[in-house]
N, CA, C and O atoms as a GROMACS GRO file, in nm:
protein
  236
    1UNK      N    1   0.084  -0.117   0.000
    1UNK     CA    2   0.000   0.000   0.000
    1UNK      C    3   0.089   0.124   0.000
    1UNK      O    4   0.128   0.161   0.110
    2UNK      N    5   0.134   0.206  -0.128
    2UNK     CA    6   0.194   0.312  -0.177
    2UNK      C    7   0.108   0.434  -0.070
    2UNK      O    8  -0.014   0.444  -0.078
    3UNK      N    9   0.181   0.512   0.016
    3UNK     CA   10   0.155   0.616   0.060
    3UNK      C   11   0.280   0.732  -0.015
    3UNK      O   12   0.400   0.708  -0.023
    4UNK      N   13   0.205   0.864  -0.065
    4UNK     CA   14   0.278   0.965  -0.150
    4UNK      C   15   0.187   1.072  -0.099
    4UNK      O   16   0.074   1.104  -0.136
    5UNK      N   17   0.281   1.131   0.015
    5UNK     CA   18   0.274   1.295   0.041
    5UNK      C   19   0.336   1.418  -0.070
    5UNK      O   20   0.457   1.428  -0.090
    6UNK      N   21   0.288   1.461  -0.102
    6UNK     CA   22   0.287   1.599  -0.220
    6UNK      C   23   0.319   1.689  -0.149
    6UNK      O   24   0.212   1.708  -0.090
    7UNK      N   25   0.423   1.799  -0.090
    7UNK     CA   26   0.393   1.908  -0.061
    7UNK      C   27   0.438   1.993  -0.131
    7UNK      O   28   0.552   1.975  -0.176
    8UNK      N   29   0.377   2.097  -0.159
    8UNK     CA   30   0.404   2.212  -0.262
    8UNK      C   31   0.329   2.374  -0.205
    8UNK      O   32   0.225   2.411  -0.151
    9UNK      N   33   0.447   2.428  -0.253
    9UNK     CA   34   0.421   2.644  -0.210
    9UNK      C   35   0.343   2.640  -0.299
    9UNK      O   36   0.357   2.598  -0.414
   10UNK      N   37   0.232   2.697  -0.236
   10UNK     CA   38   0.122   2.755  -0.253
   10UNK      C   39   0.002   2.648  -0.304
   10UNK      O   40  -0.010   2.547  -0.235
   11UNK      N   41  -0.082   2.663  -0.414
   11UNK     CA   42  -0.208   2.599  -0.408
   11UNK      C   43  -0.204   2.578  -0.553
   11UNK      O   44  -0.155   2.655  -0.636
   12UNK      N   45  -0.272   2.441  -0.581
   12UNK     CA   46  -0.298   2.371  -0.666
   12UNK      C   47  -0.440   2.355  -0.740
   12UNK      O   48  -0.511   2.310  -0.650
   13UNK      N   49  -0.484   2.361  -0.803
   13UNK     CA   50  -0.664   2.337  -0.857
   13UNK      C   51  -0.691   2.192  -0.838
   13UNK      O   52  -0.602   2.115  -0.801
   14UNK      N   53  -0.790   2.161  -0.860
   14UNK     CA   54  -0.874   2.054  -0.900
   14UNK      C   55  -0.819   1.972  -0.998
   14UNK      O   56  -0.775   1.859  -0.979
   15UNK      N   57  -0.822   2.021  -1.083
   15UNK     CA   58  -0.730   1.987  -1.237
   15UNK      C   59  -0.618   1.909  -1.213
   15UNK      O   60  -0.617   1.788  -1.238
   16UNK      N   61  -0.518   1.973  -1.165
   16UNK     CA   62  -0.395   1.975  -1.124
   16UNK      C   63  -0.359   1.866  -1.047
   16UNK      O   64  -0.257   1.807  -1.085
   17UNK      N   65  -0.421   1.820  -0.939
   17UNK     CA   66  -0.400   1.775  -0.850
   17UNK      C   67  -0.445   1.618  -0.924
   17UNK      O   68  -0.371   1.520  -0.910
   18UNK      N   69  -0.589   1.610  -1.013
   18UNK     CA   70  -0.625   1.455  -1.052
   18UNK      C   71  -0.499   1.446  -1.145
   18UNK      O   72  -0.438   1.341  -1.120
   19UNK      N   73  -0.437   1.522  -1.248
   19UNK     CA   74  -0.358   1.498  -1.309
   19UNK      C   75  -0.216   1.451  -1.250
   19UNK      O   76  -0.137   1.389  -1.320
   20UNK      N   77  -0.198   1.473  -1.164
   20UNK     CA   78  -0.045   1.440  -1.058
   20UNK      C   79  -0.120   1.288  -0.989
   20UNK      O   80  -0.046   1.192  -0.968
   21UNK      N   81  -0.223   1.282  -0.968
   21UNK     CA   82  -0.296   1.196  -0.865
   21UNK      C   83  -0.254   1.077  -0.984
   21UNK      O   84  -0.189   0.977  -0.953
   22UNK      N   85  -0.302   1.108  -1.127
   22UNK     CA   86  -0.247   0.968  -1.230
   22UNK      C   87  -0.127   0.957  -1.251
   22UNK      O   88  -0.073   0.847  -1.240
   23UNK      N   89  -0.074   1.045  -1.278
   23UNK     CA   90   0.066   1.020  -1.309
   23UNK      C   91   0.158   0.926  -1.199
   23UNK      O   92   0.225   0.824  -1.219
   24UNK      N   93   0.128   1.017  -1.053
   24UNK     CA   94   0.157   0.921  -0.965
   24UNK      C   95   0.127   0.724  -0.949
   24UNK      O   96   0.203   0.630  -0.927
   25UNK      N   97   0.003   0.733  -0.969
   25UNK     CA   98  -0.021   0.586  -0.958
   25UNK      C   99  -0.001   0.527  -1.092
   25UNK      O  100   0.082   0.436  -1.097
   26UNK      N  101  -0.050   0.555  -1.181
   26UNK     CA  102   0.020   0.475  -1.306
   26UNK      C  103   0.218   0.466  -1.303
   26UNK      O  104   0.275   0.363  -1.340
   27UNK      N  105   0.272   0.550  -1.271
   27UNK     CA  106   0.396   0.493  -1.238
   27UNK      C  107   0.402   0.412  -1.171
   27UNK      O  108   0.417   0.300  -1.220
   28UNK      N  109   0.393   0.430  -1.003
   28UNK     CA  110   0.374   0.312  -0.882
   28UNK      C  111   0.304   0.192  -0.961
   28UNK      O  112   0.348   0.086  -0.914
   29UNK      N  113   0.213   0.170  -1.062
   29UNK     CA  114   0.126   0.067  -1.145
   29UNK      C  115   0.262  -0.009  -1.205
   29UNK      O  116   0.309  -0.117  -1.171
   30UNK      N  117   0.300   0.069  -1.290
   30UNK     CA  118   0.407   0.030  -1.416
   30UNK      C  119   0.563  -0.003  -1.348
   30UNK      O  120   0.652  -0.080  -1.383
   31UNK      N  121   0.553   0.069  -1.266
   31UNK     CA  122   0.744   0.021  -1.212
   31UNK      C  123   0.743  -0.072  -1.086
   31UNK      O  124   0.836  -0.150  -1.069
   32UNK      N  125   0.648  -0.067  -1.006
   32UNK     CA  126   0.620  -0.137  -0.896
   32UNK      C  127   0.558  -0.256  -0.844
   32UNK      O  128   0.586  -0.337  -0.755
   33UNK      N  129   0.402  -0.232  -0.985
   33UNK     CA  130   0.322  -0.326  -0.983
   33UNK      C  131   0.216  -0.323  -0.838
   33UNK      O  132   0.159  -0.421  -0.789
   34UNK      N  133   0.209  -0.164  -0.785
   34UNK     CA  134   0.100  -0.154  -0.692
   34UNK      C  135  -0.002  -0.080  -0.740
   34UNK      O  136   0.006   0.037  -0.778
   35UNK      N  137  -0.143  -0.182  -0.736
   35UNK     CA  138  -0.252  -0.103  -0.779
   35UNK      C  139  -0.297   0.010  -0.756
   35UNK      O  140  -0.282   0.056  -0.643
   36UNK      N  141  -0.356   0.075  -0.844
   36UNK     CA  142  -0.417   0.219  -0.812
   36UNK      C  143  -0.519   0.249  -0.678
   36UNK      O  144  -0.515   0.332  -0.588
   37UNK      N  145  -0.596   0.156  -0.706
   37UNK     CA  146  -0.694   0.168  -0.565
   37UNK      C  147  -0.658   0.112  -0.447
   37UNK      O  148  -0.738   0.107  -0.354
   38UNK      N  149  -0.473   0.040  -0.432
   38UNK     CA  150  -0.430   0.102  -0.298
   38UNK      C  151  -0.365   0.162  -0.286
   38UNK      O  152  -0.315   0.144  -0.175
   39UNK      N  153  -0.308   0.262  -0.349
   39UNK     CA  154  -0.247   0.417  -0.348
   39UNK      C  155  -0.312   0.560  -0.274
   39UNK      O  156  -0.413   0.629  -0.284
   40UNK      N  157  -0.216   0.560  -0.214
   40UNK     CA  158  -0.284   0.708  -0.140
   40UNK      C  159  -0.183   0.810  -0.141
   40UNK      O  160  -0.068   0.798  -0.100
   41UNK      N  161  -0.238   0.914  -0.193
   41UNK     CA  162  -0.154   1.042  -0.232
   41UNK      C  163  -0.220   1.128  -0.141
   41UNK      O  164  -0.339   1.110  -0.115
   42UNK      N  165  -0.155   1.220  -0.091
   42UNK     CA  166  -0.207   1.355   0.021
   42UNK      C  167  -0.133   1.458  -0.014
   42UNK      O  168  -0.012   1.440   0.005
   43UNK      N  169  -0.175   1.589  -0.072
   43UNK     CA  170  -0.148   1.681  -0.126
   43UNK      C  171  -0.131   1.803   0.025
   43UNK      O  172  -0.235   1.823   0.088
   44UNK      N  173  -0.037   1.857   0.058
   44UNK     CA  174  -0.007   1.914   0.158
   44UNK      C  175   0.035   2.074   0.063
   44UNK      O  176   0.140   2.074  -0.002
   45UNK      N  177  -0.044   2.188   0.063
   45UNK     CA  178  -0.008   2.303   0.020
   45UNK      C  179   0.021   2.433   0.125
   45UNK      O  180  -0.071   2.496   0.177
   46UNK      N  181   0.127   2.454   0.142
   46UNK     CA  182   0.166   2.524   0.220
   46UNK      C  183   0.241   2.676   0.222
   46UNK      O  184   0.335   2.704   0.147
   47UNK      N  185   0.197   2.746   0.295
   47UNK     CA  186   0.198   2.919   0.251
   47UNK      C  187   0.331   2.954   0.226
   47UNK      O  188   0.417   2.944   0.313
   48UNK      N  189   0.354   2.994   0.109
   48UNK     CA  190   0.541   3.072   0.185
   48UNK      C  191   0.611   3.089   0.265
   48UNK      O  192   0.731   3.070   0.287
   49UNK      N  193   0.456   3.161   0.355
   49UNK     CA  194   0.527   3.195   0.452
   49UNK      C  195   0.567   3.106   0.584
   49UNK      O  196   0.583   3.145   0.699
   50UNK      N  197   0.576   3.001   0.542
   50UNK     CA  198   0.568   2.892   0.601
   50UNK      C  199   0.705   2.785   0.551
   50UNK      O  200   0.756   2.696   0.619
   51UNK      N  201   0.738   2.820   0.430
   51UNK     CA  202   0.830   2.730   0.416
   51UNK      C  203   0.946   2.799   0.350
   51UNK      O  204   0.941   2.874   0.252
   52UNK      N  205   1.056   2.757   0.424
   52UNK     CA  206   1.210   2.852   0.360
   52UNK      C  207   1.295   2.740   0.308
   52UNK      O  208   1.284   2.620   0.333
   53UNK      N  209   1.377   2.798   0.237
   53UNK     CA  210   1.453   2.789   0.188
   53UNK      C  211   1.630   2.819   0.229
   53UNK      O  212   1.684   2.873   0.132
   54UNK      N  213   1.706   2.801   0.320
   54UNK     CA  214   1.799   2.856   0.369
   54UNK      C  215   1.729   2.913   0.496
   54UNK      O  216   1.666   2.864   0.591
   55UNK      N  217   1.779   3.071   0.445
   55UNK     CA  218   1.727   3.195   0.540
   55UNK      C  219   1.633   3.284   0.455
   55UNK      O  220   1.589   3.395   0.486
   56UNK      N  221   1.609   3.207   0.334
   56UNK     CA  222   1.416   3.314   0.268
   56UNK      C  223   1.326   3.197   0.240
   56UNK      O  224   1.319   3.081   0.201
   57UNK      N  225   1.254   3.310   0.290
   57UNK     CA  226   1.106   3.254   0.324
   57UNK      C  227   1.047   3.262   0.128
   57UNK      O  228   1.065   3.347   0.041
   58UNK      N  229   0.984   3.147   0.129
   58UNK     CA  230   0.912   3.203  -0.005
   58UNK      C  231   0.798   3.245  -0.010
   58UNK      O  232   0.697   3.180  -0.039
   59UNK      N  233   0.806   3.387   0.024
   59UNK     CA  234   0.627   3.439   0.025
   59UNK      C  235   0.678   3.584  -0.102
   59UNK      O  236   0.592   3.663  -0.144
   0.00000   0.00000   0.00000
């Protein structure tokens, strides 16, 4: 059972997110041989101002 945390600055659509959601599991499908419907992806979007880089913040 493939668990895949996503985190990414700033925010993602709807769109966006089913499109990463396949890409993700059809790889894990094709290189791994773990099915899609036990894959779990969790998309974590988080403010700039919240996540640095060194000593800058990316906001």
């Amino acid at each position: 059972m493939p668990y895949v945390n996503v985190k990414v600055v700033g925010k993602l659509n709807k769109a966006q997110k089913e499109k990463i959601s396949k890409d993700i599991s059809e790889s894990l499908l094709k290189h791994a041989g773990k099915a899609k419907d036990h894959t779990y992806i969790v998309f974590d979007e988080v403010s700039g101002e919240n996540w640095a880089q060194g000593d800058r913040l990316f906001v």
